[in-house]
Every structure is written in structure tokens, then in C-alpha cells.
PDB file as gemmi writes it, atoms N, CA and C in Angstrom:
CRYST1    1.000    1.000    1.000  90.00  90.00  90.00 P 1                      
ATOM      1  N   UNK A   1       1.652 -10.774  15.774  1.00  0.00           N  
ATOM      2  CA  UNK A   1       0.863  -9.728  16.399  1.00  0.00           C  
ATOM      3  C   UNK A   1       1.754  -8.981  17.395  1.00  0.00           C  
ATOM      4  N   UNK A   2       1.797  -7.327  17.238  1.00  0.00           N  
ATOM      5  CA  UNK A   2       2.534  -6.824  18.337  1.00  0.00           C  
ATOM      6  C   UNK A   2       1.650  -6.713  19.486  1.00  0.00           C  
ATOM      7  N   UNK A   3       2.282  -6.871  20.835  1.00  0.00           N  
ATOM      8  CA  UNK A   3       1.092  -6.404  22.230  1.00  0.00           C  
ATOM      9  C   UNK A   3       2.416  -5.384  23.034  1.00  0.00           C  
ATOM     10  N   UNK A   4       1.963  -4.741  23.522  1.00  0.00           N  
ATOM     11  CA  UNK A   4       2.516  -3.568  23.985  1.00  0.00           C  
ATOM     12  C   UNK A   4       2.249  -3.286  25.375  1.00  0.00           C  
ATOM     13  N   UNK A   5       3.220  -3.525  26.603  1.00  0.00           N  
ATOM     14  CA  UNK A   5       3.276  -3.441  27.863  1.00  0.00           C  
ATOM     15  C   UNK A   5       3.710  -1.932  28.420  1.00  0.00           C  
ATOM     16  N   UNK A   6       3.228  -1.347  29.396  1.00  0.00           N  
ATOM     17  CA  UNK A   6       3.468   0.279  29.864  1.00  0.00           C  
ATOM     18  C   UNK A   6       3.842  -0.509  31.028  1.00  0.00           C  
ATOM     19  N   UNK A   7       5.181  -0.355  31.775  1.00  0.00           N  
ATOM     20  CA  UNK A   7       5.560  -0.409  33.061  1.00  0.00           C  
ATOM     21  C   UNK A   7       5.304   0.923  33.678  1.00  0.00           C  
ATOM     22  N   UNK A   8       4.659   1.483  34.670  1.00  0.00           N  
ATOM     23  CA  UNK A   8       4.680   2.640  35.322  1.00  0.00           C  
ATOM     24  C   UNK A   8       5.965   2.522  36.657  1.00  0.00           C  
ATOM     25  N   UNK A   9       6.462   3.539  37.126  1.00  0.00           N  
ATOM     26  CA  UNK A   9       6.895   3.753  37.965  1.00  0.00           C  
ATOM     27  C   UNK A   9       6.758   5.018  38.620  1.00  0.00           C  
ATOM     28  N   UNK A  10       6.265   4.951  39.849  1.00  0.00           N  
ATOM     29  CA  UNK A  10       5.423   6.112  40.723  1.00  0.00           C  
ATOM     30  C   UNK A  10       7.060   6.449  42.056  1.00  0.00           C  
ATOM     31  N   UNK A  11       7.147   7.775  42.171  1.00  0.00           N  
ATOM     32  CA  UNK A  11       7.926   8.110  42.956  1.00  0.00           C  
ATOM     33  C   UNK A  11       7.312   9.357  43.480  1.00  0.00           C  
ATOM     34  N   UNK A  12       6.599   9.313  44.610  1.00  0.00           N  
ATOM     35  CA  UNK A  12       6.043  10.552  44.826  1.00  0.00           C  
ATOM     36  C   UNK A  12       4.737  11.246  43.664  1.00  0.00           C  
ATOM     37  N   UNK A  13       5.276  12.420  43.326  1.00  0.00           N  
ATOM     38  CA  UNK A  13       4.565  13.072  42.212  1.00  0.00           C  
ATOM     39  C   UNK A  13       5.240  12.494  40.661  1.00  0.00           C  
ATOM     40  N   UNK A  14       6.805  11.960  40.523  1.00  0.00           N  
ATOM     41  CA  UNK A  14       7.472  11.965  39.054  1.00  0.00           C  
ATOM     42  C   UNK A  14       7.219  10.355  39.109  1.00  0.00           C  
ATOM     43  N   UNK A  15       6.568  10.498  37.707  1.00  0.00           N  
ATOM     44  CA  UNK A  15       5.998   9.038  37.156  1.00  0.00           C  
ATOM     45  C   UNK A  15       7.407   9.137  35.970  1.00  0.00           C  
ATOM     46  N   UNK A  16       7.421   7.763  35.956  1.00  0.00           N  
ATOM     47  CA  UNK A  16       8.148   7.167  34.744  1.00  0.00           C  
ATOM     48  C   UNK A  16       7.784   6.270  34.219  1.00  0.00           C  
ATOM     49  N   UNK A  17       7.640   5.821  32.764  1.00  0.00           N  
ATOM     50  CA  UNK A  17       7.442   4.949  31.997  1.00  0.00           C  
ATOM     51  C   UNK A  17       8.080   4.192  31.338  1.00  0.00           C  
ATOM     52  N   UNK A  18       8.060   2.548  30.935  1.00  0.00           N  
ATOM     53  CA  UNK A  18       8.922   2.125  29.795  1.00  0.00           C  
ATOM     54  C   UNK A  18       7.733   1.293  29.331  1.00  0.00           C  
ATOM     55  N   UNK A  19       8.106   1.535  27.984  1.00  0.00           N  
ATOM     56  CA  UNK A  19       6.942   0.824  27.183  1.00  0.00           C  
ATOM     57  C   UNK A  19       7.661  -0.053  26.401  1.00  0.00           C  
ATOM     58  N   UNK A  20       7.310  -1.547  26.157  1.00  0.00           N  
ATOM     59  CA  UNK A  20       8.018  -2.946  25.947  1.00  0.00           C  
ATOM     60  C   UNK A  20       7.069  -3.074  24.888  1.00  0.00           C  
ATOM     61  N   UNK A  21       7.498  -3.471  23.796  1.00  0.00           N  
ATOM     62  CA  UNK A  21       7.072  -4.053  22.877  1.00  0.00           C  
ATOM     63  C   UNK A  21       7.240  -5.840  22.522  1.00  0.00           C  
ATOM     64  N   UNK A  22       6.344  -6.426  22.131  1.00  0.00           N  
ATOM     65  CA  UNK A  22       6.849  -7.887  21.944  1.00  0.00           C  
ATOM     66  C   UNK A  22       5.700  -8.420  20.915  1.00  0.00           C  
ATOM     67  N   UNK A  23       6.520  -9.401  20.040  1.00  0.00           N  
ATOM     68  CA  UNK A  23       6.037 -10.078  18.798  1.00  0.00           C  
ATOM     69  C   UNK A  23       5.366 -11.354  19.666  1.00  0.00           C  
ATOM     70  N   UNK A  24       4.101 -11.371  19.483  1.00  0.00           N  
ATOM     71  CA  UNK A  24       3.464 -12.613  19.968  1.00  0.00           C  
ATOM     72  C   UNK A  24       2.592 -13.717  19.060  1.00  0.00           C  
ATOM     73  N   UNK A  25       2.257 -14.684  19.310  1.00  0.00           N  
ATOM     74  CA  UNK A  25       1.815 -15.409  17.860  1.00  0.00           C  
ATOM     75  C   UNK A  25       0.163 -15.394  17.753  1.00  0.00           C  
ATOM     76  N   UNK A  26      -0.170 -14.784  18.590  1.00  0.00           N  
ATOM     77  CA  UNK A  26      -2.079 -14.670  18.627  1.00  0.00           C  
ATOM     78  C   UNK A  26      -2.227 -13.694  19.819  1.00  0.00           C  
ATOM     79  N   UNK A  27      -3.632 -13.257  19.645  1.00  0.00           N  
ATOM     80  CA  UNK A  27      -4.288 -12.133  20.145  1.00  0.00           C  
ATOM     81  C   UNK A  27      -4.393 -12.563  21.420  1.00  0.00           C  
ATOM     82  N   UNK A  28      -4.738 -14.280  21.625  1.00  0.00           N  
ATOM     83  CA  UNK A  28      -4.896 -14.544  23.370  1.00  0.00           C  
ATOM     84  C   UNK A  28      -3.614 -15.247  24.143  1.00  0.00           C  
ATOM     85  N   UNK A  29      -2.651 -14.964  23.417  1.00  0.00           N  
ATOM     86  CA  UNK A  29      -1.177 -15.459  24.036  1.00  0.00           C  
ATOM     87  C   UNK A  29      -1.574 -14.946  25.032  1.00  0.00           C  
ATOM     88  N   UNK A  30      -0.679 -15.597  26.648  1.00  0.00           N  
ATOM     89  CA  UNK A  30      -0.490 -15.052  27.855  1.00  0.00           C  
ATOM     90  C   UNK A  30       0.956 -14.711  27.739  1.00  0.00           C  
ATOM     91  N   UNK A  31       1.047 -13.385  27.610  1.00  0.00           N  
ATOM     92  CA  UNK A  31       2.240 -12.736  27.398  1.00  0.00           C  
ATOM     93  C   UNK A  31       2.738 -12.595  29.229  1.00  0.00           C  
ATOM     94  N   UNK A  32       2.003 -12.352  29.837  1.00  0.00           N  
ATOM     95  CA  UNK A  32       2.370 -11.786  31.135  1.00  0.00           C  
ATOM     96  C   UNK A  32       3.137 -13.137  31.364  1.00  0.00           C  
ATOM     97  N   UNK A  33       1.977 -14.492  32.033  1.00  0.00           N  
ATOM     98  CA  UNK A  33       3.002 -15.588  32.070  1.00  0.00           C  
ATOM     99  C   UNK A  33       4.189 -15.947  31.439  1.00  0.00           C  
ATOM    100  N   UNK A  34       4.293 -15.877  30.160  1.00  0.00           N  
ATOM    101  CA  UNK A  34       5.565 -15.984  29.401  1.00  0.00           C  
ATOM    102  C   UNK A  34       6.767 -15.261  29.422  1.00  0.00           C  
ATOM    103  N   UNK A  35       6.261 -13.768  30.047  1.00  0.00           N  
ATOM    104  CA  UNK A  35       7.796 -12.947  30.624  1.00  0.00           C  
ATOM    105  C   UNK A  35       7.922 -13.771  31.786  1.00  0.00           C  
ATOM    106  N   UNK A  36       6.928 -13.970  32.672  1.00  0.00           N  
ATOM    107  CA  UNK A  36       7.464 -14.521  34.147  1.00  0.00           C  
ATOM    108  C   UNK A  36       8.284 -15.812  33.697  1.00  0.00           C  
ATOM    109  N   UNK A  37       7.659 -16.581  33.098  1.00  0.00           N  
ATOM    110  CA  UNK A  37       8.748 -18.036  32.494  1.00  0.00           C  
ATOM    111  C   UNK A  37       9.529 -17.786  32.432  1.00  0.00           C  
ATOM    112  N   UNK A  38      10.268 -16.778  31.048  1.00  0.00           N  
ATOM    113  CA  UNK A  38      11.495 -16.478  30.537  1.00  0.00           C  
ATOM    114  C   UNK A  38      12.557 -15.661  31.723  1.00  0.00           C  
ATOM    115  N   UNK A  39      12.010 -14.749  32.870  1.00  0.00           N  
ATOM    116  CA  UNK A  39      12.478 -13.878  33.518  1.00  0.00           C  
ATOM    117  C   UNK A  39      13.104 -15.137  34.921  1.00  0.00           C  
ATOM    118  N   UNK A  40      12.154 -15.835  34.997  1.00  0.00           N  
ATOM    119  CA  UNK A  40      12.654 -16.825  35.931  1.00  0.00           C  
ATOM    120  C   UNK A  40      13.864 -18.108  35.879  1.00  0.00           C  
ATOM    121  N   UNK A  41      13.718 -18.395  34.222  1.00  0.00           N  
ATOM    122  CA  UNK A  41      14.829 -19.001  33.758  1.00  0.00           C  
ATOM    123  C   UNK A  41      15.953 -18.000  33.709  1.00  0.00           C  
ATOM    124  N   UNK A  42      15.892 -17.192  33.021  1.00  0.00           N  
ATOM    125  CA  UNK A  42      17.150 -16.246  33.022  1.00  0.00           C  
ATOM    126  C   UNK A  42      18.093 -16.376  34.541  1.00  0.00           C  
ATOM    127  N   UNK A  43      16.932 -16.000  35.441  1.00  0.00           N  
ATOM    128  CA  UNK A  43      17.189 -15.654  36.700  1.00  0.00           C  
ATOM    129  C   UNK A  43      17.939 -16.998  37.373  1.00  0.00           C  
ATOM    130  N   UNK A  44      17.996 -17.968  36.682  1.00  0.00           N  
ATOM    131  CA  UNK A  44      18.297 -19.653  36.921  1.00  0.00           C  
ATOM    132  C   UNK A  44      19.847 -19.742  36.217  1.00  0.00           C  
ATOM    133  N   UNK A  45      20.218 -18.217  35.621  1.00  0.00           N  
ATOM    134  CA  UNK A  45      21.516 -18.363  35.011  1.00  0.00           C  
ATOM    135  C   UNK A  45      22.526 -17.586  35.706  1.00  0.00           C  
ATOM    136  N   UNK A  46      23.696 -18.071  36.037  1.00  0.00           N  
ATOM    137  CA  UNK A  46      24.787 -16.906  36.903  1.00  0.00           C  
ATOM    138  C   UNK A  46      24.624 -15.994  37.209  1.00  0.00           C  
ATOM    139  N   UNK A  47      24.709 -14.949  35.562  1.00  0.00           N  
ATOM    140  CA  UNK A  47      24.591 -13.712  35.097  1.00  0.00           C  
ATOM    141  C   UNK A  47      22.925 -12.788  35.605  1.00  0.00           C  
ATOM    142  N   UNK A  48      21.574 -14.122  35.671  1.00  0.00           N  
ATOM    143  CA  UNK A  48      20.667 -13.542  36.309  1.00  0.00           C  
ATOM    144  C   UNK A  48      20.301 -13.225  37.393  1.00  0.00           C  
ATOM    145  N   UNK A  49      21.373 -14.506  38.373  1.00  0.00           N  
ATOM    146  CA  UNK A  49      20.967 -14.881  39.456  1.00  0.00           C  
ATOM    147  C   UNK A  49      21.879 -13.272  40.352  1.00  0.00           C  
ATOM    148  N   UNK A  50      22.872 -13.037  39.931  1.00  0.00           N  
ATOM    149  CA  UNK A  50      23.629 -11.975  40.136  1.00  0.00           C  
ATOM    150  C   UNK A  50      22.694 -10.400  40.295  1.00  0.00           C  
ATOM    151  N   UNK A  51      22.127 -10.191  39.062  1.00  0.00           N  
ATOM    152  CA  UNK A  51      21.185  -9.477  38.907  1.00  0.00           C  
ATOM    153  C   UNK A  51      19.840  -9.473  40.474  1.00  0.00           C  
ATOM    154  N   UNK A  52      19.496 -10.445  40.130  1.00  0.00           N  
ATOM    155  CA  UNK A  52      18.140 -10.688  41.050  1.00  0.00           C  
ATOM    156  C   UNK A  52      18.536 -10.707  42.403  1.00  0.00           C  
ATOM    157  N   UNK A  53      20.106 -11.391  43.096  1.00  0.00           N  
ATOM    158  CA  UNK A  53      20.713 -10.805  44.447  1.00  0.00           C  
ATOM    159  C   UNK A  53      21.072  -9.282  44.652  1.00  0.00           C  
ATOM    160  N   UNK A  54      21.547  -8.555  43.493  1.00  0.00           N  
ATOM    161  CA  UNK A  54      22.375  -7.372  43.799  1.00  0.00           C  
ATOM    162  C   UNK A  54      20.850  -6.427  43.740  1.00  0.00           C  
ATOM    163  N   UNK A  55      19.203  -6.833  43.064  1.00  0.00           N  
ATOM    164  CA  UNK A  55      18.629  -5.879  43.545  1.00  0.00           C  
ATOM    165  C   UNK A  55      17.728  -6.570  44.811  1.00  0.00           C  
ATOM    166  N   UNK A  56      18.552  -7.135  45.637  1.00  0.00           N  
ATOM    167  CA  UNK A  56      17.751  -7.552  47.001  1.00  0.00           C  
ATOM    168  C   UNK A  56      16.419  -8.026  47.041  1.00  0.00           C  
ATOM    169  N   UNK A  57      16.880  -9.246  45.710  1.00  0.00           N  
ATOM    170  CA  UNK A  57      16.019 -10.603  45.359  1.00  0.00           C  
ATOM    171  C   UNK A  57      14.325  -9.984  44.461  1.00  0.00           C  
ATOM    172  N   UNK A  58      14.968  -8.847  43.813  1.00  0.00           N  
ATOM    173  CA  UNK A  58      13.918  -8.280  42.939  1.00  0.00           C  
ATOM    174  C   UNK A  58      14.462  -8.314  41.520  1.00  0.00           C  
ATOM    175  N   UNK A  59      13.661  -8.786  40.112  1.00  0.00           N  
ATOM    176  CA  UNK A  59      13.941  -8.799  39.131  1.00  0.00           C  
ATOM    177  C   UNK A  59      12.507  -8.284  38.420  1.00  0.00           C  
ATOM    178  N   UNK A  60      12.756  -6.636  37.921  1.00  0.00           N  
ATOM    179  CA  UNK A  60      11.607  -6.112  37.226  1.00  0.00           C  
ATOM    180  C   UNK A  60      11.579  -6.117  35.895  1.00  0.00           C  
ATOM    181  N   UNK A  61      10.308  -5.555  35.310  1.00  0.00           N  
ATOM    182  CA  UNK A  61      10.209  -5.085  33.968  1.00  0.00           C  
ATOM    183  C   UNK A  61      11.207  -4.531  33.374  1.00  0.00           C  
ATOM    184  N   UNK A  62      12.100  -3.652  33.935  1.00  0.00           N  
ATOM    185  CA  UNK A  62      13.125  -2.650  33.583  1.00  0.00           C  
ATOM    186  C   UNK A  62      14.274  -3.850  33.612  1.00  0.00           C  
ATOM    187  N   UNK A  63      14.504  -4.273  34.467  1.00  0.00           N  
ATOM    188  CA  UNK A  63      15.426  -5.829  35.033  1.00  0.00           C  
ATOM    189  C   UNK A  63      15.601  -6.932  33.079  1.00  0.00           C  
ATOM    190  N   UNK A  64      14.128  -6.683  32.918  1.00  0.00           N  
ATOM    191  CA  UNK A  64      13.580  -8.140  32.071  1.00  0.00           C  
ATOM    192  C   UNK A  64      14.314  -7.301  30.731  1.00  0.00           C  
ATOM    193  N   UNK A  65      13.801  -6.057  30.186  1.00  0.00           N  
ATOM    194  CA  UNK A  65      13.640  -5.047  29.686  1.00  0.00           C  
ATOM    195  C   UNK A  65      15.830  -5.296  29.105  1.00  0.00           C  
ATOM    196  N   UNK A  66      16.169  -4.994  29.883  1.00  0.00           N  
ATOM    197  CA  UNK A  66      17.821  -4.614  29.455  1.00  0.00           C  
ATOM    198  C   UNK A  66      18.654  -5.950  29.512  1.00  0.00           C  
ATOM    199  N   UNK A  67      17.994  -7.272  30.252  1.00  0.00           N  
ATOM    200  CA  UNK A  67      19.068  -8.249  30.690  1.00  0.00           C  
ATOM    201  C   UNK A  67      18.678  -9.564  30.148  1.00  0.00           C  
ATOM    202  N   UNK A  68      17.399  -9.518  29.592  1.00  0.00           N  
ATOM    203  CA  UNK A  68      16.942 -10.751  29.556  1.00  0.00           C  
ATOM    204  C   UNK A  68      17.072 -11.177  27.460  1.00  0.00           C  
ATOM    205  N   UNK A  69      18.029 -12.242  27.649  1.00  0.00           N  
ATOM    206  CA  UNK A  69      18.211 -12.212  26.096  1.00  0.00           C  
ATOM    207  C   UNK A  69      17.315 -12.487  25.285  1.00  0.00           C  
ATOM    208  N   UNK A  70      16.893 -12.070  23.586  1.00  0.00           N  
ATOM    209  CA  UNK A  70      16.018 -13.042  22.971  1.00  0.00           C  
ATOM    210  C   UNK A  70      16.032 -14.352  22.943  1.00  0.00           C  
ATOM    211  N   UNK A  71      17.010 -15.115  23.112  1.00  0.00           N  
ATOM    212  CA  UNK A  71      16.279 -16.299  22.827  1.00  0.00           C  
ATOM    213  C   UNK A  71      15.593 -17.120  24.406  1.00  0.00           C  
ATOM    214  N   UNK A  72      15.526 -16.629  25.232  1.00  0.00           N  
ATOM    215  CA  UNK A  72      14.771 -17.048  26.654  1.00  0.00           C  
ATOM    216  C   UNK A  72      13.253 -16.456  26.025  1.00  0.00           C  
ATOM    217  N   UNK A  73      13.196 -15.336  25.693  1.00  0.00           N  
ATOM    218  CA  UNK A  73      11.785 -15.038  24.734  1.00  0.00           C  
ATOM    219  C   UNK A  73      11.484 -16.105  24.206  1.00  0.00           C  
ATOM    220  N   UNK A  74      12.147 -16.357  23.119  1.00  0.00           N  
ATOM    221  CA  UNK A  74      11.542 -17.085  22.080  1.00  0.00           C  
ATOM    222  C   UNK A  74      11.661 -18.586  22.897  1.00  0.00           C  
ATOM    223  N   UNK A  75      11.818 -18.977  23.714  1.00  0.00           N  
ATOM    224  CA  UNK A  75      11.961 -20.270  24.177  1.00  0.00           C  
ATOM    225  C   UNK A  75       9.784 -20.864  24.891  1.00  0.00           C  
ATOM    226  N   UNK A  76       9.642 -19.392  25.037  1.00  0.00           N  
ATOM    227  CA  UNK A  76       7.985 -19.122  25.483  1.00  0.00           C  
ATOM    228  C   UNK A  76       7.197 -18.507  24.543  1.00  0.00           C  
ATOM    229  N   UNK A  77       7.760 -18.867  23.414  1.00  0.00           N  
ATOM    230  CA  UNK A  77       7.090 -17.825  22.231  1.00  0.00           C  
ATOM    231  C   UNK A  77       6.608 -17.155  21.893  1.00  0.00           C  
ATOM    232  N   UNK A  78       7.685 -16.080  21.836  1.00  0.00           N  
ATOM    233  CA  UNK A  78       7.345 -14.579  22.093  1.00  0.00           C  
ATOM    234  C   UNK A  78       8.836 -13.913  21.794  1.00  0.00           C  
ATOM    235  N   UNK A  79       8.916 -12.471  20.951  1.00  0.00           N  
ATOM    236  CA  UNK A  79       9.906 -11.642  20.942  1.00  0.00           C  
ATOM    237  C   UNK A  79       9.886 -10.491  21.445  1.00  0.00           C  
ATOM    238  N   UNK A  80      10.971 -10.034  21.932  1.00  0.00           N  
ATOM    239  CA  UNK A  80      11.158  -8.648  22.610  1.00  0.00           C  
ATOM    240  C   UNK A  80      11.486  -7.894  21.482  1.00  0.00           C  
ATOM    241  N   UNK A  81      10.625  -6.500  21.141  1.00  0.00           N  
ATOM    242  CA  UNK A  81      11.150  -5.806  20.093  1.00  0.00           C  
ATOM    243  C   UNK A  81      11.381  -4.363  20.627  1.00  0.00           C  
ATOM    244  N   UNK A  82      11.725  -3.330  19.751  1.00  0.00           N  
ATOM    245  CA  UNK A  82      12.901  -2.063  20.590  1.00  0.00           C  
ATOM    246  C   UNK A  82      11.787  -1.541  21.765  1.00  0.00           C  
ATOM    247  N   UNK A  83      12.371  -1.067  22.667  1.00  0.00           N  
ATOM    248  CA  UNK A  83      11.731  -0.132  23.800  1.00  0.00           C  
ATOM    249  C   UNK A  83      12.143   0.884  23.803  1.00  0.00           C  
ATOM    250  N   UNK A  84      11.046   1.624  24.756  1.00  0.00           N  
ATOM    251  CA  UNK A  84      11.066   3.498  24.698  1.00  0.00           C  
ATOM    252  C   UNK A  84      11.372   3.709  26.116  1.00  0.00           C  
ATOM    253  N   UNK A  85      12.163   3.980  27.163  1.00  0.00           N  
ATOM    254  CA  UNK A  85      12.252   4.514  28.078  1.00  0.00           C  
ATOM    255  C   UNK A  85      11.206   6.104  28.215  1.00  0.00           C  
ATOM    256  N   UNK A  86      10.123   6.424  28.228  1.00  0.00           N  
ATOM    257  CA  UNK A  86       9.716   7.739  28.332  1.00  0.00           C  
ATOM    258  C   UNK A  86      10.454   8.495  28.947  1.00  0.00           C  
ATOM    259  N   UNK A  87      10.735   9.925  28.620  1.00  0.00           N  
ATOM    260  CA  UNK A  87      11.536  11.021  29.312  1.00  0.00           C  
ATOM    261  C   UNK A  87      10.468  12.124  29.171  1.00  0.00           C  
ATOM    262  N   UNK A  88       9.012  12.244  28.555  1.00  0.00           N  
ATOM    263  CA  UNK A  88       7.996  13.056  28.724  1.00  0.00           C  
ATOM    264  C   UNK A  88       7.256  12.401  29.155  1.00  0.00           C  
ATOM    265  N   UNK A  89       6.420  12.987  29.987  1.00  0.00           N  
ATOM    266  CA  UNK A  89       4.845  12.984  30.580  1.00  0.00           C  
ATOM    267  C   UNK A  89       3.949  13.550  30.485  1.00  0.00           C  
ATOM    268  N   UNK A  90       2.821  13.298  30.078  1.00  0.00           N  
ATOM    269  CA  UNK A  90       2.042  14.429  29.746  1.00  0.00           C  
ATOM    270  C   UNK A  90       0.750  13.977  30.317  1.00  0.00           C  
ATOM    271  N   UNK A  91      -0.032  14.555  30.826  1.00  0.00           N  
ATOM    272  CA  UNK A  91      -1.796  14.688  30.784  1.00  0.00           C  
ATOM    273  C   UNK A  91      -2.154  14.534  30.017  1.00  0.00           C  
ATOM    274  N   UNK A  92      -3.424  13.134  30.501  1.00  0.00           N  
ATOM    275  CA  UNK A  92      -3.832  12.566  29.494  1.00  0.00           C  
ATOM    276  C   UNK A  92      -4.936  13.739  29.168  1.00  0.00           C  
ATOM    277  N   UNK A  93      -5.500  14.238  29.509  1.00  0.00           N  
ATOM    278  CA  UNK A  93      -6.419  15.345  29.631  1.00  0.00           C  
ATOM    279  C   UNK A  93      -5.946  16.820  28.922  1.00  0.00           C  
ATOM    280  N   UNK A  94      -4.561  16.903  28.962  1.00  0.00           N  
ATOM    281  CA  UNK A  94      -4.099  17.893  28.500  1.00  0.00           C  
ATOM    282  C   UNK A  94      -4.458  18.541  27.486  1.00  0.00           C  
ATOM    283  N   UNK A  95      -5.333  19.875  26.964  1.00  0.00           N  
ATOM    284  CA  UNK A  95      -5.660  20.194  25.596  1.00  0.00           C  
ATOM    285  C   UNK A  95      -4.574  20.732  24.690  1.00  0.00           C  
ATOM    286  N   UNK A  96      -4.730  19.880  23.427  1.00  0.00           N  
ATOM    287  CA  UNK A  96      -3.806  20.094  22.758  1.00  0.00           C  
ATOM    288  C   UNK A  96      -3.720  21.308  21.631  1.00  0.00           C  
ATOM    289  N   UNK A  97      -5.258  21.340  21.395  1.00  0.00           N  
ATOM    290  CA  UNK A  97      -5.550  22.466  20.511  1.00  0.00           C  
ATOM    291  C   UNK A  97      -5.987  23.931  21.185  1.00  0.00           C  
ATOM    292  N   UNK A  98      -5.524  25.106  20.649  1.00  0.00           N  
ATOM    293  CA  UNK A  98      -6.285  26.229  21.373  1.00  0.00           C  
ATOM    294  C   UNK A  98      -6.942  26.809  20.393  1.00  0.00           C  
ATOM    295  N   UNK A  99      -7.877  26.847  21.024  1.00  0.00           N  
ATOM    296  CA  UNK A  99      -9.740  27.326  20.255  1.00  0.00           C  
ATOM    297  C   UNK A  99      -9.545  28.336  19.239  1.00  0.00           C  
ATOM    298  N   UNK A 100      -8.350  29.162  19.643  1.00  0.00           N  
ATOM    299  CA  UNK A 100      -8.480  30.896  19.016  1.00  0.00           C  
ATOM    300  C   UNK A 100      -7.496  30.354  18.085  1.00  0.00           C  
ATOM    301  N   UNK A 101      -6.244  29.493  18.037  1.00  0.00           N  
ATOM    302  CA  UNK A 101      -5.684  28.572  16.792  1.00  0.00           C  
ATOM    303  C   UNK A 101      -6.895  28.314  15.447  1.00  0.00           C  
ATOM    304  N   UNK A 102      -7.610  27.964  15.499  1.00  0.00           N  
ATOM    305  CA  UNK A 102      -8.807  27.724  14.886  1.00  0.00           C  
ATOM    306  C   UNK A 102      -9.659  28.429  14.561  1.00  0.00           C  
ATOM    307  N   UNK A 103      -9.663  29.284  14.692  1.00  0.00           N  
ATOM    308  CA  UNK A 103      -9.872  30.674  14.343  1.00  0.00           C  
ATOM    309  C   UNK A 103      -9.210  31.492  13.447  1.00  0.00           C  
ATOM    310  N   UNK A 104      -8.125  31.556  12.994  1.00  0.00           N  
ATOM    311  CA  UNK A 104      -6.956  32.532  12.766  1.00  0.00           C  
ATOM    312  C   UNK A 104      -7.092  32.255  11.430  1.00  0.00           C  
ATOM    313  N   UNK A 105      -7.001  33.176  10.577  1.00  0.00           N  
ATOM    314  CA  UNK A 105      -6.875  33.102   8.979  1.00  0.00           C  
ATOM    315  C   UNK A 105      -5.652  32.267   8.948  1.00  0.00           C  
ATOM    316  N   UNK A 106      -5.776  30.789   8.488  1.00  0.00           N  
ATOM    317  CA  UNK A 106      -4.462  30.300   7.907  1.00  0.00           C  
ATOM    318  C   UNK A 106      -3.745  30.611   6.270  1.00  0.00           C  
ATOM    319  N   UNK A 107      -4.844  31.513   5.117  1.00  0.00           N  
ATOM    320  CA  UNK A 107      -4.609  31.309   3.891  1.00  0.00           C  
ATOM    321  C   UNK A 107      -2.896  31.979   4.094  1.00  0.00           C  
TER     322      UNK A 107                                                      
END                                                                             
């Protein structure tokens, strides 16, 4: 089963997004706990512990996202599959169609 995580990041007015994808084995896996597992072991390795000092003892989604290998996933069973960094934003509200479009002789 895929489940699909939206990290937001708020800076003022410019939002950013990364959206995480991960292979899980049922609909009521606790995916959240299982990144924290895997993100905390990582973080238990040189290479993490490095990470989690140099951002002044913070290790995020974005952190988990680029550093954290598959098999610490799969050790909580669960896979990390490709991610989207968003570079658009849009309103969710935003209309997409215009009325007089719909109108217009298409033959």
C-alpha cells in the first residue's frame, strides 16, 4: 500500500512542500512512528549524528527525506519511494476553468 506524507514549510507568506512517498504493508501501519524509529537509529550512526549536531540538534522530514538510507526503512517495515520537492503552489481554491472557455465553438 502506498501512504503519502506532505511536509509543509511556512516562511512568512512562501510555503514549501515535499511530498514523501512510502510502501507500507497495511492501511493501519503507524507510518509516523516508524519514520521516528528509523530517523532516530540513523541518527545513532556517525554520519547521522553529524547531521542532527550541524542542524543544532534538529533532524527533519527534509533531514529523513535525503539522508536516511532504505534499509533503516525497511528495518520498521516500510519503504521510501521517489519524492517531489514542490517548486509550484497553487490555491487550493484557485479556478481552473473559465466559464466563457465553455462556451466557445470548439468544432
Amino acid at each position: 500500500m502506498i501512504r503519502t506524507v506532505v511536509a509543509i514549510e511556512r516562511d512568512g507568506l512562501d510555503i514549501r512542500t515535499l511530498t514523501l512517498q512510502f510502501d507500507v504493508p497495511s492501511e493501519d501501519f503507524d507510518l509516523i512512528t516508524a519514520v521516528r524509529k528509523a530517523a532516530t537509529d540513523y541518527c545513532k550512526t556517525e554520519q547521522g549524528r553529524r547531521i542532527f549536531d550541524y542542524n543544532c540538534s534538529c533532524f527533519n522530514w527534509a533531514d529523513f527525506d535525503t539522508a536516511v538510507p532504505q534499509e533503516f526503512c525497511e528495518r520498521y517495515g516500510f519503504k521510501k519511494l521517489n519524492t517531489v520537492l514542490s517548486d509550484i503552489v497553487v490555491d487550493l481554491d484557485e479556478q481552473l476553468v473559465d466559464e466563457f472557455e465553455l462556451e466557445e465553438d470548439n468544432s
